[in-house]
Phi, psi and omega in degrees: 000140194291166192277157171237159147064003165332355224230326224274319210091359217257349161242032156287332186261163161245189171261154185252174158332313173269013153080023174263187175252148190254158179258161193234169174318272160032286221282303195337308188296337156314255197349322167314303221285327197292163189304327197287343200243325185306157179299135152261196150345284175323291217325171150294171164294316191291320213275335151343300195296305179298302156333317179270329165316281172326286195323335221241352162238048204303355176246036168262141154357070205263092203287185170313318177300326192298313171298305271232307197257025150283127166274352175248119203326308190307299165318310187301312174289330186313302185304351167315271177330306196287310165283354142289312180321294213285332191294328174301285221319304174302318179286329192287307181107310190254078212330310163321322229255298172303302198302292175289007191277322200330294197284029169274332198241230160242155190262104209242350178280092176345121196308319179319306162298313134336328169283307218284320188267013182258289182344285170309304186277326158327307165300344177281334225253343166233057175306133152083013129017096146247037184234120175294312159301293208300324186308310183316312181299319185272338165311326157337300180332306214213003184213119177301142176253154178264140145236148174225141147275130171206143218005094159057008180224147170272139176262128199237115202237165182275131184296315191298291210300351197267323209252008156271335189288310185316328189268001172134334165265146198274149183245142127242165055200295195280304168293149191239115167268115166254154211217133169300098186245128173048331174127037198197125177309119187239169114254140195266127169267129163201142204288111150316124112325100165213202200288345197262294172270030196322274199311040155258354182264321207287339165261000160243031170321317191242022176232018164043032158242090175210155192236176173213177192257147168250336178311133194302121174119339182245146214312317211274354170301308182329296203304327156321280157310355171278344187286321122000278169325289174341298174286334165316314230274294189276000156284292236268331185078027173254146175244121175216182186213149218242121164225188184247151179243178180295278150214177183293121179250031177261101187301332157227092146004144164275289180261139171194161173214114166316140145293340236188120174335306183326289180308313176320324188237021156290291174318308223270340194268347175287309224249346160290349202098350179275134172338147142220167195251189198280322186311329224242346194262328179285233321269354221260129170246330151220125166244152191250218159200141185225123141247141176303141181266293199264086186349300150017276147338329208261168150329156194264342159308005195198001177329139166078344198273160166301135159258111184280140198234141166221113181267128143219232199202138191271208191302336156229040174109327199262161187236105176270081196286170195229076184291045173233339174278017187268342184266289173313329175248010183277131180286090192272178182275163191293331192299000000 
């Protein structure tokens, strides 16, 4: 089966015993390696010095002095920024383990780092993969999506790859995305994802231009909730299962969680009772009903009940999801 996600890092880590990734030099020395921390030209003798130090040691210790006797400002923070990240990395042992420590607090960690580390453990969980939509559905995790509705169905295009288009680069072939770009009507040539054609992903895996439809009846929505359960599944270790609905037919509800800011606070004004309007109600692009196999598990106040899931897309389309409110807001029991 072909390899995915090369790019992800995920065979820079190993796995521990629980099947999380554990950090390895390897993958620090990526982190050395990115542009913002490498040596250039400019650079100095100190900031050199420090580079070759890290590469060849990647968990020693970097004092103040070390930072201090960087002359170029921009570095010194970089190496800041990059050495707290690795130091959460380190303290956690674990990638899963760092990725949730973020959210206990203030989020002090670069977004980038955070898609990456989505990216990677995403790549763990769907080791052995063969289904080209989910995998596409799970790029959701970690890459802003564009949407457009067209004839009736929503589309989801990769956001980078819609905002390459804009500058001047081409896509082809069989779908035509049309898409609100820079403030100018475009066309994206870009391959619709579907069941027919699935195995176009496995040799563009990694150029993100391919769309898929999230509208209720197509697959990659399916492939969306199975991905959903899936993550739930290697955080929480509960199995529950997730599918998509039409819409919420429970006039008041137990639960809910936005994927995505937008939703959060659509769900939160429905369920208060509050108006919400018709502009704001198209932005809701999918929903789902997530139950628990063993009830058990839920708050005891909400034991058995359906939890309702919502994606949408903000004011200018685009969709930016929060795989981390699938954890922070899920109702586990107090135990």
């Amino acid at each position: 089966m072909p390899d995915f996600w090369r790019n992800s890092g995920f065979h820079l880590l190993e796995r521990d015993s629980s099947g999380r990734l554990r950090v390895t030099d390897d993958y620090l020395r990526a982190y050395y390696l990115r542009p913002e921390v490498h040596p250039v030209e400019e650079s100095d003798d100190a900031e050199r010095a420090l580079h070759a130090a890290l590469m060849a040691e990647p968990r020693r210790r970097v004092s103040q002095g070390e930072l201090a006797a960087l002359g170029d400002a921009d570095a010194r923070h970089n190496y800041e920024v990059v050495l707290r990240f690795r130091d959460r990395l380190l303290d956690a042992g674990t990638v899963e383990a760092c990725y949730m420590g973020l959210f206990r607090g203030t989020v002090d960690t670069p977004p980038l780092f955070i898609a990456q580390m989505v990216h990677v453990i995403l790549r763990n969980i769907l080791e052995g993969c063969d289904d080209p939509l989910r995998l596409r559905a799970a790029e959701l995790f970690f890459r802003d999506q564009k949407a457009t509705i067209q004839e009736g169905h929503a589309l989801l295009a990769d956001l980078e790859a819609v905002e390459m288009h804009a500058s001047g680069q081409r896509y082809g072939s069989l779908g035509k995305l049309i898409v609100e770009a820079s403030g100018t009507l475009g066309k994206v040539d870009l391959d619709v994802l579907e069941r027919a054609n699935a195995a176009l992903y496995w040799e563009r895996e990694s150029r993100h231009d391919t769309v898929i439809s999230v509208t209720y009846g197509r697959p990659a929505l399916d492939a969306l909730a199975q991905v959903i359960a899936l993550w739930i599944r290697h955080f929480v270790g509960l199995e529950v299962r997730v599918k998509p609905v039409r819409r919420i037919e429970e006039p008041r509800w137990g639960w809910h969680i936005g994927l995505d800011s937008e939703a959060t606070a659509i769900l939160n004004d429905l369920w208060a009772g509050t108006e919400v309007d018709h502009g704001r109600m198209q932005r809701i692009l999918a929903l789902f009903a997530l139950e628990f196999a063993e009830p058990g598990s839920m708050r005891q106040d909400i034991a058995g009940r359906t939890v309702y899931l919502a994606l949408s897309a903000n004011e200018d389309g685009v969709v930016r999801m929060k795989p981390q409110n699938l954890l922070t807001n899920l109702p586990l029991h107090e135990a």
